[in-house]
TILO-474970 format. One record per residue (C-alpha): residue number from 1; x, y, z. Coordinates in nm, 2 decimals. Example, Ala and Ser with C-alpha at 12.3 -4.5 7.8 and 13.67 -1.06 7.14 Angstrom:
<atoms>
  dolum      c1      c2      c3
      1    1.23   -0.45    0.78
      2    1.37   -0.11    0.71
</atoms>
This chain:
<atoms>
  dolum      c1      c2      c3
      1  -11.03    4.73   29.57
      2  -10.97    4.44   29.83
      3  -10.61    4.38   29.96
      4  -10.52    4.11   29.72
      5  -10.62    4.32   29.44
      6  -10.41    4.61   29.58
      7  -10.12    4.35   29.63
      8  -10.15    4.23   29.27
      9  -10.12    4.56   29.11
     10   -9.81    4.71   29.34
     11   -9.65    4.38   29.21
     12   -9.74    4.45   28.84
     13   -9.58    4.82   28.88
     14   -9.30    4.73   29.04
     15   -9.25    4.43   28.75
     16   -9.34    4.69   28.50
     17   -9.09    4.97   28.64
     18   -8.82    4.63   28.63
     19   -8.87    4.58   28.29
     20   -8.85    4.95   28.19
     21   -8.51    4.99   28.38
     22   -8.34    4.67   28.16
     23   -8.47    4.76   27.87
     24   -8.34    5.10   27.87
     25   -7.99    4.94   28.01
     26   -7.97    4.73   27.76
     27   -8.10    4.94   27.48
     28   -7.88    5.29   27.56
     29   -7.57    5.33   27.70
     30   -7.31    5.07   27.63
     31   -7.47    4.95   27.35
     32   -7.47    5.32   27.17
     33   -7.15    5.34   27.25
     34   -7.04    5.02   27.08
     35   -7.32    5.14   26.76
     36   -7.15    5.47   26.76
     37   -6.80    5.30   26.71
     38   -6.91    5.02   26.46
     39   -7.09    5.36   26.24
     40   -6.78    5.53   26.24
     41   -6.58    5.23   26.17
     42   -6.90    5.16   25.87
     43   -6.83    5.55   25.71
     44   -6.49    5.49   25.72
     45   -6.50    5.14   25.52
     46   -6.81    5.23   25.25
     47   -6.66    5.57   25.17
     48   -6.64    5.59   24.76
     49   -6.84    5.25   24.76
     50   -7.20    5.27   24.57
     51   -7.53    5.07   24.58
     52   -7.55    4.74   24.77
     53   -7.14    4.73   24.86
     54   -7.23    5.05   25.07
     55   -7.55    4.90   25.20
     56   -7.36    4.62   25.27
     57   -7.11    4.73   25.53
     58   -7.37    4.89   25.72
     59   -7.58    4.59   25.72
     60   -7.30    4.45   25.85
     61   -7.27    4.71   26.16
     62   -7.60    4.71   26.21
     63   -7.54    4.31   26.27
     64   -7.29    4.35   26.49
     65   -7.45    4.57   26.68
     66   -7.76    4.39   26.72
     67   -7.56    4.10   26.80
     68   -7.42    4.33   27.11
     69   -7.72    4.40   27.22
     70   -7.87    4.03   27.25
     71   -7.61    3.95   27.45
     72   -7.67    4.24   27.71
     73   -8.03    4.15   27.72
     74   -7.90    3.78   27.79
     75   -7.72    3.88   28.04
     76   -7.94    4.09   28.21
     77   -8.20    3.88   28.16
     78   -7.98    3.59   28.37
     79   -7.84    3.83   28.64
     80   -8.24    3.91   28.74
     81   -8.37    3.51   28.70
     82   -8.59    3.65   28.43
     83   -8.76    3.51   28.11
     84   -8.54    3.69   27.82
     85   -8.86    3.72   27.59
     86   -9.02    3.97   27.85
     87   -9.40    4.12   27.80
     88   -9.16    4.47   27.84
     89   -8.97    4.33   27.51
     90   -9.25    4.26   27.36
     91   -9.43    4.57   27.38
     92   -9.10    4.77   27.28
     93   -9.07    4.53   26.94
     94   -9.40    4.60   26.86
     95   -9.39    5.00   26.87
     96   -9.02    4.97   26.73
     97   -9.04    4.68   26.43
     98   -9.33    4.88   26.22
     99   -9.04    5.20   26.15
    100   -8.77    4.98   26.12
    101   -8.92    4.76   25.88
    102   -9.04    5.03   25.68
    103   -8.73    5.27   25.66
    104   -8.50    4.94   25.59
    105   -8.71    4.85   25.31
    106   -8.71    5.18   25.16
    107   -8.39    5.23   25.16
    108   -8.26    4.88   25.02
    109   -8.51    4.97   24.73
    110   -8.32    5.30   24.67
    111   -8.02    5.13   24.66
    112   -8.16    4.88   24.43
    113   -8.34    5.06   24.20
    114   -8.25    5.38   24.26
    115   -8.04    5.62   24.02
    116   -7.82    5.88   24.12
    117   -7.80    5.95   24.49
    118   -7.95    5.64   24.61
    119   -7.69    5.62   24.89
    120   -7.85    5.99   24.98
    121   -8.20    5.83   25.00
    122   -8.12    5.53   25.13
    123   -7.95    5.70   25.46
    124   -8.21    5.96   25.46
    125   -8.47    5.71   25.54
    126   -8.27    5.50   25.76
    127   -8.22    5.77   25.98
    128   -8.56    5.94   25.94
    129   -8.75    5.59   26.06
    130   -8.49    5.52   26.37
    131   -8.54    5.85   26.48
    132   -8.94    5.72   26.45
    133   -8.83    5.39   26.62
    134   -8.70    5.55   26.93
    135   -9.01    5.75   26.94
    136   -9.21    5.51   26.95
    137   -9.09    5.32   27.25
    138   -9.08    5.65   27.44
    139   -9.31    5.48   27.72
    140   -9.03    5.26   27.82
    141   -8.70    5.49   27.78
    142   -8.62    5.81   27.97
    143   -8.63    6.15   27.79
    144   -8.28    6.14   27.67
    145   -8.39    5.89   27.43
    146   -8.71    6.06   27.33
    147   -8.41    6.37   27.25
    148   -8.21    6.11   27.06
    149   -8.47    6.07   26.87
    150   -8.56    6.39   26.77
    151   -8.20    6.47   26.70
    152   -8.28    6.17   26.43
    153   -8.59    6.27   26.29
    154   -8.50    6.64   26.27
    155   -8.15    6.54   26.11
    156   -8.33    6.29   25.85
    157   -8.56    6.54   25.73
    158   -8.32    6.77   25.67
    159   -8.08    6.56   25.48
    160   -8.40    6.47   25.27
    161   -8.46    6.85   25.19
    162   -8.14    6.89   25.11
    163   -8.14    6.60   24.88
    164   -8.47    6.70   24.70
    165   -8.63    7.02   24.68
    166   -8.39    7.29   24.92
    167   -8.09    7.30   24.71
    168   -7.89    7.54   24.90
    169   -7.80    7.24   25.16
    170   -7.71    7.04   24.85
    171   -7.33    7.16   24.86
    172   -7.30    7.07   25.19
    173   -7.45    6.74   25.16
    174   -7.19    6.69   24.88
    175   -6.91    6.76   25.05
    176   -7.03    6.53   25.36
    177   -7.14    6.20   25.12
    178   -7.40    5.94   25.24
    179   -7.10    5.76   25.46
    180   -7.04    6.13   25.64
    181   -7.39    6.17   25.71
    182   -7.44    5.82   25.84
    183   -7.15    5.82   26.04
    184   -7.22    6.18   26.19
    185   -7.54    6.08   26.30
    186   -7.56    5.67   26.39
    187   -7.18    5.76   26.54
    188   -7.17    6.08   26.64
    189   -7.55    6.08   26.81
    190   -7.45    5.73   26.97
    191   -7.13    5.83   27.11
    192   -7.27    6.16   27.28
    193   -7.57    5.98   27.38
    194   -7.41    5.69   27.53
    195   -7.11    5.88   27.71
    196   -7.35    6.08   27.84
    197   -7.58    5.77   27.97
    198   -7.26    5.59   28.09
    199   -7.10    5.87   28.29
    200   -7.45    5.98   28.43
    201   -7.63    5.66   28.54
    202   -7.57    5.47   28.84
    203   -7.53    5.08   28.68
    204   -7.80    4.96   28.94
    205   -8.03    5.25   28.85
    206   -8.34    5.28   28.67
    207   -8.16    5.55   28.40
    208   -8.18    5.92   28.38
</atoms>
């Protein structure tokens, strides 16, 4: 390797590692904090609503929140002279959008078409495929994400259990409803996870 081409790729690490580090700021901390307040604020508005009024209000969260976090990567993105539409972005979208897509789809058909307990499904699969989402942008987040996403995937495949086939969780599920269950796990995984980030990570830092 001459010297050039050892110059070239220290600069492509060191843009890489960049990239990595605003991502994850912009993707974690603040932002789950403000997604764990909007969910909470989301169960507490679609309780005792059914099929697309539910789906609506988180929809509407979900907005809000997405909203927040265009506006940190905005910022970011100005603070470091940086193209907003990064190759880092790109690469996250890609690994992210496929689970998204998929889960969101799902669950708007359940509450669609779906019968009884299409709320259930609906939030099941929601939180089943961002659990898969955050998985699958491991490479550029720290390992408390890859744990918030397990606490997702482990938490939507037992609500789906409980929903279908293990009916001893069924009471419990019950008694929580789809808004309990989607704002104990979008708020109460987010606020955890994003105290945690915010209280533990120097602002300048790459993240923990």
């Amino acid at each position: 390797m001459t010297t050039h081409q050892e110059a070239a790729e220290q600069l492509r690490v060191i843009r890489t590692m960049m990239e990595r580090a605003t991502i994850f700021r912009a993707l974690s901390g603040e932002a789950a904090l403000v997604g764990g307040a909007m969910s909470l604020a989301a169960g507490w508005m679609s309780e005792n609503r059914h099929g697309w009024r539910w789906g609506g209000i988180w929809l509407g969260g979900l907005a809000i929140v997405l909203l927040f976090a265009l506006w940190q990567l905005l910022r970011i993105s100005q603070a470091h002279g940086r193209s907003l539409w990064s190759h880092g972005l790109k690469v996250a979208l890609r690994g992210a959008l496929p689970s998204l897509v998929v889960g969101g789809f799902v669950g708007l058909l359940y509450l669609k078409y779906g019968l009884a307990n299409g709320e259930f499904f609906a939030a099941c699969f929601w939180i089943l495929h961002y659990g898969l989402a955050l998985l699958a942008i491991r490479e550029f987040a720290p390992k408390s994400m890859i744990w918030l996403g397990l606490a997702f995937v482990a938490s939507g495949l037992l609500a789906f259990s409980g929903v279908t086939f293990v009916q001893s969780m069924n009471p419990l599920l019950v008694r929580l409803g789809p808004s309990g269950l989607m704002a104990a796990t979008f708020g109460g995984f987010h606020l955890l996870y994003g105290a945690a980030i915010v209280t533990t990570t120097r602002r300048d830092g790459p993240g923990a």
